[in-house]
N, C-alpha and C positions, 0 to 999 in steps of 0.2 A: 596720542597726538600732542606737539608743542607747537605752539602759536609763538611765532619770534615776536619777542619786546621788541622791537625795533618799530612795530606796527603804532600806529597814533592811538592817543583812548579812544577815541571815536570808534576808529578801524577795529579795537579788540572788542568795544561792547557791541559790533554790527557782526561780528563774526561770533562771537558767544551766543549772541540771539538767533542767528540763522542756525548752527550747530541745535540750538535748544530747540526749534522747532523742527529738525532734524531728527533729534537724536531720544524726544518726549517719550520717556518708557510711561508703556497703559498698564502693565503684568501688574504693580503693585501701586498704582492711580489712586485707588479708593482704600487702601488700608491706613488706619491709623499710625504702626508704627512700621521700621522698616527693619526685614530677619539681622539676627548676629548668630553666629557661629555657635555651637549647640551647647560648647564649653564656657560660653559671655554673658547666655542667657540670664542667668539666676543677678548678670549685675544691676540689671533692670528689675524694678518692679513689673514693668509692664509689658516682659519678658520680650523688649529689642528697644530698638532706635526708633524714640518718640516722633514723628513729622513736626519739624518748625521749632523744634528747640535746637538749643546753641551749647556747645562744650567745650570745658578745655583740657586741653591734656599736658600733665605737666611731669617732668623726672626724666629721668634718663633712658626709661625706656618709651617716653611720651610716641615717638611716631609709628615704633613697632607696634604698639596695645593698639591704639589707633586704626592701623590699616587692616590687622586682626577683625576687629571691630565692623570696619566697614564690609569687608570681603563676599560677605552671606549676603547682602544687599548689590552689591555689584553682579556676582555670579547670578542673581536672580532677573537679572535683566536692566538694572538700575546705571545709571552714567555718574561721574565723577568729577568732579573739576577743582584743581589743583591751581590756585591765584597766591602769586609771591611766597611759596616754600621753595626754595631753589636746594634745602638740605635734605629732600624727600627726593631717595632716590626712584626713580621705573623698575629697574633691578630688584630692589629690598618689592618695592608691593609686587614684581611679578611671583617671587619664590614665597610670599603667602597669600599666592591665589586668586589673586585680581586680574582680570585679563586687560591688557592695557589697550584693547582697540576700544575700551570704554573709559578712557580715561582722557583727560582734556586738562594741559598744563599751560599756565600763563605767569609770565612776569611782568609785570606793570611795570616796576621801575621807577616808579613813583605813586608818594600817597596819594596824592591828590586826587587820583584818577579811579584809585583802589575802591572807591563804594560805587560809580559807575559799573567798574567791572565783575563786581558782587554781583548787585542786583540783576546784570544782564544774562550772569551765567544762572539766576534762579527759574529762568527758563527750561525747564528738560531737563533739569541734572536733579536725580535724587539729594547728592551728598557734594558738600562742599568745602573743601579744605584750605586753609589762608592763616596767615598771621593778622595780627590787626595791625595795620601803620599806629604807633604814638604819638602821634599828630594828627589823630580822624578827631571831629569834634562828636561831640556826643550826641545833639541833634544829628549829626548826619549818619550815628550808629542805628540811631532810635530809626531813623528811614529806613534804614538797610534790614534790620530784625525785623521790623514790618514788614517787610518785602517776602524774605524768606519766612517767616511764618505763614503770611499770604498763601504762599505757591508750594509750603510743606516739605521745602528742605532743611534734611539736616545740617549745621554749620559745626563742621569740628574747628578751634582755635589748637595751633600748634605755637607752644609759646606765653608770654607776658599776655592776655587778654586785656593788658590795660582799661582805659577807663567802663569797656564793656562788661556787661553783669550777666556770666553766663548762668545759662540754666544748673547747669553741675559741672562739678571737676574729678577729673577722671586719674589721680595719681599714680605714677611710677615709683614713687622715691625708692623703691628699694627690690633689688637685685640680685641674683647669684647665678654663678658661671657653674655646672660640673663637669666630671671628666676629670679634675685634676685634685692631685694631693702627693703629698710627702717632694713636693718642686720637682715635681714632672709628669707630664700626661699629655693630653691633648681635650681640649674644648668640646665637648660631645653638649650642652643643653642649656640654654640660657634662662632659669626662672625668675619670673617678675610676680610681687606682691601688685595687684594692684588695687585700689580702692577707689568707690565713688560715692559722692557726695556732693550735696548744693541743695538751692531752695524746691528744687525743681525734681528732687529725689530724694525721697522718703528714707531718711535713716540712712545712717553707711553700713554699704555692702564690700565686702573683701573676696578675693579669689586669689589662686597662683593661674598664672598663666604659663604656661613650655613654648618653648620657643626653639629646634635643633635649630645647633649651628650647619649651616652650610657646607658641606664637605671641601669646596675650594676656597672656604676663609679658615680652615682649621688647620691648628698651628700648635708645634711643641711651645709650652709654655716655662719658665721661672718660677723661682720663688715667688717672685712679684705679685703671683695669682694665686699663692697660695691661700688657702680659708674659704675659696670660690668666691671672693668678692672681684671684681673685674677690675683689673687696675690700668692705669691709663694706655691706650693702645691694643688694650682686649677688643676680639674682633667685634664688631656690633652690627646687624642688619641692615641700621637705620642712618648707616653714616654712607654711602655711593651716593656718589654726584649726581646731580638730575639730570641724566643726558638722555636724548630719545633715545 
């Protein structure tokens, strides 16, 4: 579901809030943390997604690791809400597994209004997905992570977390395409190194993560790809428009 920006703040945090008592999953109410996919586990100590901590996700495969991430929480019955990432396609999280009649996207359109529409959506939504505006003041961050600690959602940051202090950072920086060698092939698998870390997470943990390409984004490729480093204009999951 997308809620048109067009609606007033008011409008979007009355409609967030009726959705949340709506949409309140019980299946996983009283667990501490919330499931990740069987291959994520090991990046947690606390083997998933703690309730009421905050992360960020950073590199180039930041939204793909991410939605991975969430997926095992969603399919379990758990709701989603998606406030000013307009670069977070439907498409990209339907083909890893998310079912999007649980997913709830908003564009505010403005900062200002962006920690009202946080806090309303901490209603009934397990997992919460947003950039942070660089113009929130920090008081009114410190409300907001109260809030969602409160009520035990998870807050994924896509992006600069500016002056917010997440719990851990969840890194991409590094990458590789296969399928292709000697400047010709095609795109068969996209692996990501990824790594986590922060005050909030004991020691850094590493994994690879697989990721196939898509059979209608797979493409003869160039030299340009040669070494399976992706170079600019390699296909990528996490680049579709956010369109319903």
């Amino acid at each position: 579901m997308v809620i048109p920006s067009a609606l007033t703040a008011p409008g979007l945090s009355e409609v967030l809030a009726a959705l949340g008592d709506r949409v309140a999953p019980v299946s996983m109410a009283f667990e501490r943390t919330l499931p990740t996919p069987a291959d994520c586990v090991d990046l947690f100590a606390e083997g998933g997604l703690v309730r009421g901590r905050t992360l960020s996700f950073a590199g180039p495969a930041a939204t793909t690791v991410m939605l991975r991430l969430v997926a095992a929480a969603i399919e379990a019955g758990g709701w989603m809400a998606v406030i000013d990432v307009p670069t977070l396609g439907l498409d990209a999280a339907s083909e890893l597994g998310i079912a999007l009649e649980r997913v709830v996207a908003v564009d505010t359109q403005d900062p200002d209004v962006w920690a009202d529409v946080v806090a309303a959506a901490a209603d009934g939504f397990e997992v919460l997905v947003t950039r942070v505006p660089s113009e929130v003041r920090s008081s009114t961050l410190r409300r907001v992570i109260a809030r969602l600690q409160q009520r035990g959602v998870v807050m994924m940051v896509v992006g600069d977390p500016g002056p917010l202090a997440c719990d851990g950072v969840i890194d991409t920086g590094h990458q590789v395409w296969t399928g292709v060698g000697g400047g010709w092939g095609r795109l068969e698998q996209r692996v990501v190194e990824v790594t986590a870390a922060g005050r909030r997470l004991p020691g850094e943990r590493r994994r690879k993560m697989e990721f196939p390409v898509p059979e209608l984004q797979n493409a003869e490729v160039d030299n340009a790809e040669r070494g399976g480093v992706a170079a600019e204009g390699a296909p990528s999951i996490n680049q579709f428009s956010a369109a319903s």
